[in-house]
N, C-alpha and C positions, 0 to 999 in steps of 0.2 A: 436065605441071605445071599447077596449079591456082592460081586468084589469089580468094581469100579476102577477104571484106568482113567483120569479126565487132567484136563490143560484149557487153557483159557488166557488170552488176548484182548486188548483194546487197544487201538491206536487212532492216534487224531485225522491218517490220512495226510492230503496234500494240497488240501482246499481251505479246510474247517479251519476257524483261528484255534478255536479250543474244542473238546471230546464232551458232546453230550450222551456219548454211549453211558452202559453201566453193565456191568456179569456180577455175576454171584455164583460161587461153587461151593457145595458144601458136603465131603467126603462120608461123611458122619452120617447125615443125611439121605444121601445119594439126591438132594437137589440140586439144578443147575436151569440159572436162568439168565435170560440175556434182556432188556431195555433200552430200546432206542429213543434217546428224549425230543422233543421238540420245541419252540417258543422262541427261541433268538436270547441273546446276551447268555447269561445263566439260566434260562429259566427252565431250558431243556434240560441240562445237567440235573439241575434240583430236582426237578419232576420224574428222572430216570433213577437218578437216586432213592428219592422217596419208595419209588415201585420196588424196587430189590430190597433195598431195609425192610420194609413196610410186611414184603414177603415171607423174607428169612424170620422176622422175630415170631410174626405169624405160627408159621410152619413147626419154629423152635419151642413153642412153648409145649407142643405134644409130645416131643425130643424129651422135654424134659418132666412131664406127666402126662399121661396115658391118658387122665380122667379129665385133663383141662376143661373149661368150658367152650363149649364150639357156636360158631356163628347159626343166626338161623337164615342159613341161603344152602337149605338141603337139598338137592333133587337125588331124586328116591331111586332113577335110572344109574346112578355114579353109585359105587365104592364109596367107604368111608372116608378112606383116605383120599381118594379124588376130588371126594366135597372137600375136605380139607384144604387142596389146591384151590379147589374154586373159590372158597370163599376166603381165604386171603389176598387171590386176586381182584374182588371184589373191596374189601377193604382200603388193601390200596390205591383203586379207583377213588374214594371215596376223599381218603386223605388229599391222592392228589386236587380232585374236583375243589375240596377245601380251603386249601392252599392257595390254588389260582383264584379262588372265589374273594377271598378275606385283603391278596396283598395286589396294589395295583401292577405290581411290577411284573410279578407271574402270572399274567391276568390270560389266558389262551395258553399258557404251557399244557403240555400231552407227552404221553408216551407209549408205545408200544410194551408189549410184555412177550413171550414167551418161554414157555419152562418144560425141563424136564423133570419128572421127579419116578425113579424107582423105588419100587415096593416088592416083597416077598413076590407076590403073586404077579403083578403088571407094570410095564411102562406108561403112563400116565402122562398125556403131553396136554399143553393149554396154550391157546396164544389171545391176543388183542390185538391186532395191528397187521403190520405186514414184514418182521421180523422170522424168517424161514424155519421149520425144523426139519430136517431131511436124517430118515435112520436108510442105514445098511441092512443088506441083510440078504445072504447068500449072492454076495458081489452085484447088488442090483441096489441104487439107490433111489429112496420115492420123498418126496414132498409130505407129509401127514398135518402140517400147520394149516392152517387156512387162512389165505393173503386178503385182509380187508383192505381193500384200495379199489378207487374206480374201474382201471383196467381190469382188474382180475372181477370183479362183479359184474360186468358189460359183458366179458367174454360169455361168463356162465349165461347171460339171457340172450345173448345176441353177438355169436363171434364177428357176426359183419359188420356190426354195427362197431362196433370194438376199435376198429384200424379209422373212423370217422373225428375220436377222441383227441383234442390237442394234445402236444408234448406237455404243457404246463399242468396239464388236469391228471397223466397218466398213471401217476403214483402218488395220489392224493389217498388221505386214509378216508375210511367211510367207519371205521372205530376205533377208538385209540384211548388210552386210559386219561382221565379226569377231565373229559372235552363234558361229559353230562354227569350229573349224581349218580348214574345208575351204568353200568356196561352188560354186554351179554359175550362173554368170553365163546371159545367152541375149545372142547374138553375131548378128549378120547383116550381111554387103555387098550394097549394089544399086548400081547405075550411077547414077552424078550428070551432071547435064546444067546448061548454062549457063544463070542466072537461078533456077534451085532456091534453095531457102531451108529452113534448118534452127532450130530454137526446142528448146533444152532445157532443162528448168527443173526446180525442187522446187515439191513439190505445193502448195506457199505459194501459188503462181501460179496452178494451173490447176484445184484446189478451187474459185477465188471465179472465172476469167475462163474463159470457152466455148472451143474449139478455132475454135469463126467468126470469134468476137471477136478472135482473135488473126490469125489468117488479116485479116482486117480490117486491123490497126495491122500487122502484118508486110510486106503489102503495098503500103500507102498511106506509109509511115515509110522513114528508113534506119535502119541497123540500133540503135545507139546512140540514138535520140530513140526508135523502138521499144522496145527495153529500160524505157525510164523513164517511157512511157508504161502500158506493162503491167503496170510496179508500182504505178505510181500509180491503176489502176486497182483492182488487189489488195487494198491500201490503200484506199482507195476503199469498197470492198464488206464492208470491215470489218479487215483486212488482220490475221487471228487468228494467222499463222503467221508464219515467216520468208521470205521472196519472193528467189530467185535467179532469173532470167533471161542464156541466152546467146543473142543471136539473129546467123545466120551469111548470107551470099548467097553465091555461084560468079558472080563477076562474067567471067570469064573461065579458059579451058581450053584449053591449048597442046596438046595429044592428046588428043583422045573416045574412048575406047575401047566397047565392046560391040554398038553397031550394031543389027541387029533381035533379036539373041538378047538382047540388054542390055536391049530395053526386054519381054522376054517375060518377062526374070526381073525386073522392075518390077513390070509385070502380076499376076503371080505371087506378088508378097511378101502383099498378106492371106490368100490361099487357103492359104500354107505356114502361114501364123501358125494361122489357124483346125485346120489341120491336128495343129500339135504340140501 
């Protein structure tokens, strides 16, 4: 059992007429996910909405039976409860795909997803999009999401080629939930340790603040005064986007599991990342 410190923000920024962010926190749980919508008028909103509803009821219904019936989008390399994450974010892909498919009005709405979800044994992250998750962890903070957008795909095959890219294409997504029927999320569990700390957010936040800067008010802050510092620093720097913030701690842990292989597959998570 794990005992959870968490806080969470959304602001409209200084650009946006209106907030097509969306968070979800759910203590009970230990899931936290954040949604950045897209499509113009409402249609982002909807669409990031859809994505966390669509999530939580998901997730909730094992919450609430053990034995529920589960999707079949299993892969056999995930944990149980990992598939579990996956395939409600596949769901909601689906719904959103639907949605924009049936009304003309939502007709190109998208959104990004990312989540955290604790479990007894691992931290479980998932994203679609280019919505950051960044954990702590002995005053060193890393990136573990993976940024679908052109920039960050050009760098991986060709740094050179990467700085050739206009500004208008540079944070274009290359996946993002309900653009097709089908998504391919990127999933990964590592071992969480007591005092770790987790920051998810839409790129509102981490376009205008550094990964130090935050690592900075993350670990100087609790988590809640954190959150509202980072927007207001977002804000701050011009704040062009919309700014969500969830910032999480592991204040305590009734069973550690993993031990020296735990911290080898720690070790391990950028060399795999670089890998795929």
């Amino acid at each position: 059992m794990v005992l959870i410190e968490s806080a969470g923000i959304t602001d409209v920024g200084r650009k946006r007429p209106h907030n097509e962010d969306s968070l979800f926190i759910d203590e009970e749980q230990n899931l936290y996910v954040v949604a950045d919508g897209m499509g113009g008028h409402a249609a982002g909103e909807v669409a990031s909405k859809l994505v966390v509803e669509t999530l939580r009821d998901y997730m909730q219904r094992f919450e609430e039976d053990e034995d529920a019936e589960e999707l079949e989008d299993a892969d056999e390399s995930l944990s149980k409860e990992a598939n579990r994450l996956l395939s409600g974010i596949l769901l909601a892909n689906r719904g959103v795909f639907h949605v924009a498919s049936s009304k003309e009005k939502f007709k190109g709405m998208g959104s990004t997803v990312s989540a955290a979800y604790f479990t007894d044994d691992a931290l479980i992250l998932a994203n679609v999009g280019d919505s950051p998750i960044y954990v702590i962890h002995n005053g060193s903070i890393e990136q573990l999401s993976v940024t679908h957008n052109v920039i960050s795909e050009q760098v991986a095959i060709d740094p050179e080629a990467a700085h050739q890219i206009g500004a208008q294409y540079r944070n274009m997504l290359t996946r993002a939930m309900g653009i097709e029927e089908t998504v391919l999320p990127d999933i990964t569990e590592i071992p969480y340790y007591q005092g770790d700390m987790v920051v998810i957010s839409s790129d509102g936040l981490t376009d205008l603040v550094e990964p130090e800067e935050i690592l900075d008010i993350i670990e100087n802050e609790k988590p809640e005064k954190a959150c509202k510092i980072l927007v207001d620093m977002a804000n701050e720097c011009g704040g062009h986007d919309n700014i969500t913030v969830i910032t999480l701690k592991v204040n305590a842990i009734k069973h550690q599991s993993g031990g020296i292989m735990g911290m080898v597959s720690w070790l391990m998570s950028p060399l795999k990342k670089l890998l795929n």
